[in-house]
Z-matrix of the N, CA and C atoms (Angstrom, degrees):
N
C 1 1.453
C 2 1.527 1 110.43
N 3 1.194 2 126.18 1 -44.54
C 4 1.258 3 135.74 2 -167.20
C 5 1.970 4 99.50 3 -82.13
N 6 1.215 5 110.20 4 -43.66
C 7 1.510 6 101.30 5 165.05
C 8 1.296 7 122.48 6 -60.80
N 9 1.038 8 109.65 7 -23.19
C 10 1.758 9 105.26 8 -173.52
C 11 1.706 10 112.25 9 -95.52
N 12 1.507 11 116.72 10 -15.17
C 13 1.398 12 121.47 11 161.36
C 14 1.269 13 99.43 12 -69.60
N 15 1.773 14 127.96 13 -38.57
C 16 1.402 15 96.67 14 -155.02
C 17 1.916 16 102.70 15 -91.18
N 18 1.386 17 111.28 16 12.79
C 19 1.333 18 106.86 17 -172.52
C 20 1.611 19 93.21 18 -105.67
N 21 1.062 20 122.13 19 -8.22
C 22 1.399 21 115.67 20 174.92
C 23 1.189 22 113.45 21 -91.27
N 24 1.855 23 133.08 22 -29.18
C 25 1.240 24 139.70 23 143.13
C 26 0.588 25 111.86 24 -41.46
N 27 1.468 26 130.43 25 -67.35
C 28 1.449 27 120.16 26 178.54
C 29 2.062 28 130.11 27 -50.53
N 30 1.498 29 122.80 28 -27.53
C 31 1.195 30 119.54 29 154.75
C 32 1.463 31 122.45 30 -63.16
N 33 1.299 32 109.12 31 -41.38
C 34 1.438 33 104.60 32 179.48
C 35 1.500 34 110.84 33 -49.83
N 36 1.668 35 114.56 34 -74.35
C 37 1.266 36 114.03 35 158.32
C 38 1.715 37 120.87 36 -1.27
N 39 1.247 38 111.01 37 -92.72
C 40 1.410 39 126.51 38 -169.59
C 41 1.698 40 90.74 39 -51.04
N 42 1.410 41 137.05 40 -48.19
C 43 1.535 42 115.14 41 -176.50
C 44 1.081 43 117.79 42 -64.25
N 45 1.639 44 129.73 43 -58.25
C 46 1.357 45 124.39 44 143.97
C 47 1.732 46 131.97 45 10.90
N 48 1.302 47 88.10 46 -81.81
C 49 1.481 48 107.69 47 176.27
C 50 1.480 49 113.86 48 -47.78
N 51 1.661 50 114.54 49 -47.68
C 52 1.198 51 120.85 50 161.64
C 53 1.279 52 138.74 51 -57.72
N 54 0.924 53 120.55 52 -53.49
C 55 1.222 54 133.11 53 154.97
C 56 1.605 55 127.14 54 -36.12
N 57 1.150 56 104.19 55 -55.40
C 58 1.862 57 114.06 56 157.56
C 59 1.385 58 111.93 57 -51.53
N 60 0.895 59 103.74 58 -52.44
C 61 1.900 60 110.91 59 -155.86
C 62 1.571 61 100.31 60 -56.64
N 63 1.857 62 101.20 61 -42.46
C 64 2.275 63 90.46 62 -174.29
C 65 1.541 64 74.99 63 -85.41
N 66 0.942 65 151.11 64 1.17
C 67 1.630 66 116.74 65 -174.25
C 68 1.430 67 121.80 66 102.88
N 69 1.336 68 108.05 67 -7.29
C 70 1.677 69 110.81 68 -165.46
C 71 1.963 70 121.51 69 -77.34
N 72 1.758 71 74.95 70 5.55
C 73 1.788 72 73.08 71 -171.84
C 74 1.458 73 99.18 72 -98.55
N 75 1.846 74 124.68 73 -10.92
C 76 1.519 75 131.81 74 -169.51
C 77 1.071 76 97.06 75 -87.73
N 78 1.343 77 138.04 76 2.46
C 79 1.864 78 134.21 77 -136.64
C 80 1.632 79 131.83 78 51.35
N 81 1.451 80 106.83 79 1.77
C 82 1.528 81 117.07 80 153.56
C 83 1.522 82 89.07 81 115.02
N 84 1.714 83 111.73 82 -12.71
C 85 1.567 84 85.57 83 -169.69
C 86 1.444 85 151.63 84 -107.34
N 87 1.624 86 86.17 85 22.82
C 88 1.188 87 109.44 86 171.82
C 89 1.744 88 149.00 87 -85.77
N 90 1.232 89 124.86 88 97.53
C 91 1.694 90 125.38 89 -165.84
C 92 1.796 91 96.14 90 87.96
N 93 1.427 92 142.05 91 46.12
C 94 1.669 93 127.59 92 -173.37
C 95 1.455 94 82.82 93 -108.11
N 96 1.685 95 91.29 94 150.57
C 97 1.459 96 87.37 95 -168.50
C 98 1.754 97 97.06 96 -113.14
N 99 1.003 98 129.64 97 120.68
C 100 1.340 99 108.58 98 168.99
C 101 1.665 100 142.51 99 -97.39
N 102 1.476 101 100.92 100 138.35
C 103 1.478 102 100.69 101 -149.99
C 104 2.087 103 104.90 102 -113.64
N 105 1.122 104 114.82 103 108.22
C 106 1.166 105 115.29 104 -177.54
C 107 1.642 106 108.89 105 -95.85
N 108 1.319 107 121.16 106 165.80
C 109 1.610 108 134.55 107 -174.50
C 110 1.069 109 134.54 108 -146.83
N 111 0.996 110 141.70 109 89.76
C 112 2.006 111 142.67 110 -171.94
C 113 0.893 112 139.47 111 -55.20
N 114 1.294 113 155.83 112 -41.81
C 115 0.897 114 167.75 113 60.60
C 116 1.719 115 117.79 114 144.73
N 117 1.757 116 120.40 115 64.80
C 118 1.601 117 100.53 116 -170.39
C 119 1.304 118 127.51 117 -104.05
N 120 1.206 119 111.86 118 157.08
C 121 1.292 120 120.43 119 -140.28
C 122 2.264 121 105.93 120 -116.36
N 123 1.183 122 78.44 121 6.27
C 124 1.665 123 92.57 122 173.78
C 125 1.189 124 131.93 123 -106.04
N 126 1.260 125 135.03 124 132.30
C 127 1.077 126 134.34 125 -165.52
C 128 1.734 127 131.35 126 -70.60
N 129 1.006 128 147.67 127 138.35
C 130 1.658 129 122.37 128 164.94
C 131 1.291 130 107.84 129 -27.59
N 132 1.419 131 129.22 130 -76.24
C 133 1.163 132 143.71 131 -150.11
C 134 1.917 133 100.02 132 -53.29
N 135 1.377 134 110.34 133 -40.35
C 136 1.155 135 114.46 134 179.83
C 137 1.532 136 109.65 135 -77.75
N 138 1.016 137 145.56 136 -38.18
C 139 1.730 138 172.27 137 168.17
C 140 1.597 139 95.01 138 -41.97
N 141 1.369 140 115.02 139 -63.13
C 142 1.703 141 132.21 140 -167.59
C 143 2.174 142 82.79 141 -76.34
N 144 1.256 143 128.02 142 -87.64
C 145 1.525 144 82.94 143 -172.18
C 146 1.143 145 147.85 144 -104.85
N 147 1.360 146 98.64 145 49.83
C 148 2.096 147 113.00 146 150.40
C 149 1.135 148 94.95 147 -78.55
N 150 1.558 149 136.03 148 -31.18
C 151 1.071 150 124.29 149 -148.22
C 152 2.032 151 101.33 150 -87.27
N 153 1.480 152 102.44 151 -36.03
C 154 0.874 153 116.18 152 178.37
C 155 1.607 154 112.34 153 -61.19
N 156 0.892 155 125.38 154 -44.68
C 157 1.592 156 140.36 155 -150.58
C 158 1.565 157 99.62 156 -97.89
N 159 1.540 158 123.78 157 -27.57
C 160 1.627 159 105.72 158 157.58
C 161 2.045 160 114.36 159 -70.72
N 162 1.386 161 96.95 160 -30.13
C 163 1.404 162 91.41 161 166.84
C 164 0.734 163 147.66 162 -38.74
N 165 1.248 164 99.60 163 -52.35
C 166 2.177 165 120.86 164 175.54
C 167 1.380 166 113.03 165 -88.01
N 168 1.285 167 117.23 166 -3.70
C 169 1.446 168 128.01 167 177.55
C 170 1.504 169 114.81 168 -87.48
N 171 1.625 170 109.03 169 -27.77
C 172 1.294 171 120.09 170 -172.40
C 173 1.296 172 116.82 171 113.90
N 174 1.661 173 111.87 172 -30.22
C 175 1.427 174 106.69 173 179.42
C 176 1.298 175 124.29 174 -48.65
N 177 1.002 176 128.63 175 -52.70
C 178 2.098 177 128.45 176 171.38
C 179 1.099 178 105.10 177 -100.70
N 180 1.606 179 96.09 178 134.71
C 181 1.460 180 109.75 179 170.56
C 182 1.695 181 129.43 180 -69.33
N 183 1.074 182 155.35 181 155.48
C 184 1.564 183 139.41 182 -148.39
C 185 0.981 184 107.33 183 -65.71
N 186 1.692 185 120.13 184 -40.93
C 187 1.660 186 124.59 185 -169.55
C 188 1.771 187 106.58 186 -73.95
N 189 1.825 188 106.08 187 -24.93
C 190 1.245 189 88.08 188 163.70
C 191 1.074 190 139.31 189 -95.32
N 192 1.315 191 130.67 190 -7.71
C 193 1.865 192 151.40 191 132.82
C 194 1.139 193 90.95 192 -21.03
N 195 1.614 194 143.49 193 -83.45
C 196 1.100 195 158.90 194 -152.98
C 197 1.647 196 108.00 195 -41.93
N 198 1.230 197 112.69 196 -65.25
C 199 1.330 198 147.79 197 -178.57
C 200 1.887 199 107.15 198 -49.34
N 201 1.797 200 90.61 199 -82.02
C 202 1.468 201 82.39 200 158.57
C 203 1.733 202 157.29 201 -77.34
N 204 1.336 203 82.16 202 23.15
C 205 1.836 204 109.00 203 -178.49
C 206 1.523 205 105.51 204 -96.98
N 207 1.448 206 88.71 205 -42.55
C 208 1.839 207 93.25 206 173.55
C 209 1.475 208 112.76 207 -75.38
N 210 1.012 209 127.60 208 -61.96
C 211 1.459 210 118.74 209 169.94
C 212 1.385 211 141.02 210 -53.22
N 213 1.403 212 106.65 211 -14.09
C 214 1.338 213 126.87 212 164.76
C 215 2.190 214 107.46 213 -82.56
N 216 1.279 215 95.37 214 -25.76
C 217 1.714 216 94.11 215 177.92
C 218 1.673 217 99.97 216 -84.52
N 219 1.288 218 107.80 217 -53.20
C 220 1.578 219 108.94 218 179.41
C 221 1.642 220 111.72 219 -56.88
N 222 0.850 221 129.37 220 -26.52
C 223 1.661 222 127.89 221 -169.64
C 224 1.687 223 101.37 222 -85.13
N 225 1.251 224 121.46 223 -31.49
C 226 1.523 225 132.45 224 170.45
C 227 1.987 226 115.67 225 -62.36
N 228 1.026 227 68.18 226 -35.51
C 229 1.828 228 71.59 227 -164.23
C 230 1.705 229 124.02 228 -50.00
């Protein structure tokens, strides 16, 4: 009898403990750190003609083709 209280104290414990540790017993919202990531997966070569192909479509105007052609070469380098 006395072993089996102390093994059931003892789970509580260890859930407890768990439970605190990610935070889930504060409502999560305490000290979370948040971590965001970018990650692209396109090439210049691919970048230069989307960039091209809203151009001739009408979507950007020349000075802004212009604009974002250069900053798309400068951001590569």
């Amino acid at each position: 009898m006395k072993r089996s209280r102390i093994l059931i104290l003892s789970l509580l414990i260890m859930i407890v403990l768990s439970l605190s540790s990610c935070g889930c017993l504060s409502g999560g919202k305490g000290g979370e750190a948040q971590v965001e990531s970018t990650t692209r997966t396109t090439t210049l070569g691919q970048e230069l003609q989307d960039l091209d192909a809203a151009y001739k479509k009408g979507i950007l105007t020349e000075k802004e083709y212009k604009k974002e052609k250069k900053q798309l070469l400068k951001r590569k380098d």
